[in-house]
C-alpha positions, 0 to 999 in steps of 0.5 A: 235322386238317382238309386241303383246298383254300381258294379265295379271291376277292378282291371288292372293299374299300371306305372305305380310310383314305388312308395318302398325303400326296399323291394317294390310297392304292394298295392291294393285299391280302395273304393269310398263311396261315402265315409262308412262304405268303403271296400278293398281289393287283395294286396298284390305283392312286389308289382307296380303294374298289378293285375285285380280282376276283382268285382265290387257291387255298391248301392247308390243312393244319391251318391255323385262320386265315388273315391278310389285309392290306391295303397301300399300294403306295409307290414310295419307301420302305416301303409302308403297312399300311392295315388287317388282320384274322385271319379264323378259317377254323372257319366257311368249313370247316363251310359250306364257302362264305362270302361276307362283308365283314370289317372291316379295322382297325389298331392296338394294340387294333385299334379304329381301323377302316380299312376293309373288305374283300368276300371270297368263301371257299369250302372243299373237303375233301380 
């Protein structure tokens, strides 16, 4: 079983779907590492290619995936899933470091792409 630290910068996402009617998108992105360790970042008003610079730190214990998610902030009613992806750690863990862009989509069959997302991934066993 494979314990340590998972730190995670939040780059920057680009070419969001708009999910409002009027003005654009707000979005922040959610991290679910499992059901009860969830973190977010800042909502980014009115942009579609947003700009986060923002670091997360998780423990990883046996954990596989990691689920991110990208949302928009609505300040009446639910806000909107605008895209997500599972991202298998496996590769992060043997490299101990990834710098990607990963395709966020929605949907049943998740076809429908939504956007992407620019993380920087970096693993320190314990």
């Amino acid at each position: 079983m494979v314990k340590g630290i998972l730190k995670i910068n939040v780059v920057e996402a680009k070419n969001l779907k708009d999910e409002d009617f009027i003005g654009k998108s707000d979005p922040y992105v959610k991290f679910i590492l499992d059901k009860h360790n969830f973190l977010s970042t800042t909502t980014k008003n009115n942009d579609l290619n947003p700009k986060f610079n923002e670091k997360f730190i998780f423990n990883v214990d046996g954990h596989k995936k990691i689920g991110v998610q990208v949302w928009d902030k609505d300040s009446v009613g639910h806000d909107d899933l605008i895209g997500e992806d599972e991202i298998d750690l496996s590769e992060v863990i043997s490299k101990n470091y990834v710098d990607a862009w990963f395709d966020l989509t929605k949907g049943i069959f998740g076809f429908r792409s939504k956007g992407e997302i620019h993380l920087i991934m970096e693993f320190v066993p314990k």
